[in-house]
C-alpha positions, 0 to 999 in steps of 0.5 A, a space after each residue: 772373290 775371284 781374281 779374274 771378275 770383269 767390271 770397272 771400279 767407281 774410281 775408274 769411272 770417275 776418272 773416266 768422267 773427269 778426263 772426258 770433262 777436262 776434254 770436253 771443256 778444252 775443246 769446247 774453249 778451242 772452238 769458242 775462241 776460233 769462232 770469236 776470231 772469225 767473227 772479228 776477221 768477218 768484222 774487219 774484213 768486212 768493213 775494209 771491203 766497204 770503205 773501198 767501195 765507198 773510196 771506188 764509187 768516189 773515185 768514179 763520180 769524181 772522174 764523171 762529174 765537174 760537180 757534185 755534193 757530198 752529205 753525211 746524214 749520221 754517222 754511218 750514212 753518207 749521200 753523193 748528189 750528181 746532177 743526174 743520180 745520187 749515191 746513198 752508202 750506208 756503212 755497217 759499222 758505228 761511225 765513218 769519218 769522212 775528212 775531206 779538203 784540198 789540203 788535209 794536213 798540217 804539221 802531220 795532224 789532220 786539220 779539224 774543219 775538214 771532217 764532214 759532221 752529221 748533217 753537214 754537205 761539202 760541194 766538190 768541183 770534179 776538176 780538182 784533185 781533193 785528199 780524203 782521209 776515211 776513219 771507221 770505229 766500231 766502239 761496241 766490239 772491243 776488239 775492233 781495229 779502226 780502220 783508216 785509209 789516206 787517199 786522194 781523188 783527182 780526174 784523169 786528164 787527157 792530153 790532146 796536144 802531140 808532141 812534134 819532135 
């Protein structure tokens, strides 16, 4: 046999493969877990971005409105009436929780008859300045945060009189 024979032996080939496979599979981990994460950040950012929308458009039909009402048709599904328009918000996650009152707290605790359930309506009168408590879940994604936000709608007043000094 001579010594200077070119080839690789089968063991060089079977480490070869292992180590391409070990690779391939840490590679392959790496980019499924990067893009679950960038699914949920999608998810959450996502859902953020609608309940602001919902809390601007709120904010807007309350300073523009002395009168409107408030249903939630299911879970994810809510209607504003004004007298002119109405406003239909449709969440993508499973449920929004709209809590909604003069006074929302007690002790700390959200009161439980200020949560406007499925095929109930609240008549808000514009002039008034009401705390709005909104709670979104998504219970089929596990990793899914509940996203919360405490805010409040009021109208901003104009003060005609001056001040004579």
């Amino acid at each position: 046999m001579n010594k200077h024979e070119q080839g690789l032996t089968l063991i060089e080939v079977l480490a070869t493969f292992v180590l391409t496979f070990v690779i391939g599979t840490l590679v392959f981990s790496v980019a499924t877990t990067a893009i679950n994460h960038y699914k949920h950040s999608e998810i959450q950012s996502q859902t953020q971005s609608e309940v602001n929308q919902l809390i601007l458009n709120l904010t807007d039909i309350h300073q523009n409105y002395t009168h409107y009402t408030i249903s939630r048709i299911n879970s994810s599904t809510y209607v504003v009436e004004t007298p002119d328009t109405s406003y239909t918000f449709h969440g993508e996650a499973s449920t929004y929780d709209i809590y909604i009152a003069k006074n929302l707290w007690s002790g700390g605790d959200l009161l439980p008859d200020s949560i406007l359930l499925p095929g109930e309506s609240i008549s808000i009168n514009g002039g008034q300045t009401y705390e709005m408590f909104i709670s979104v879940t998504k219970p089929e994604v596990n990793r899914f945060k509940p996203v919360e936000v405490s805010t409040s709608i009021s109208r901003i007043s104009t003060s005609e009189s001056s001040d004579e000094s």
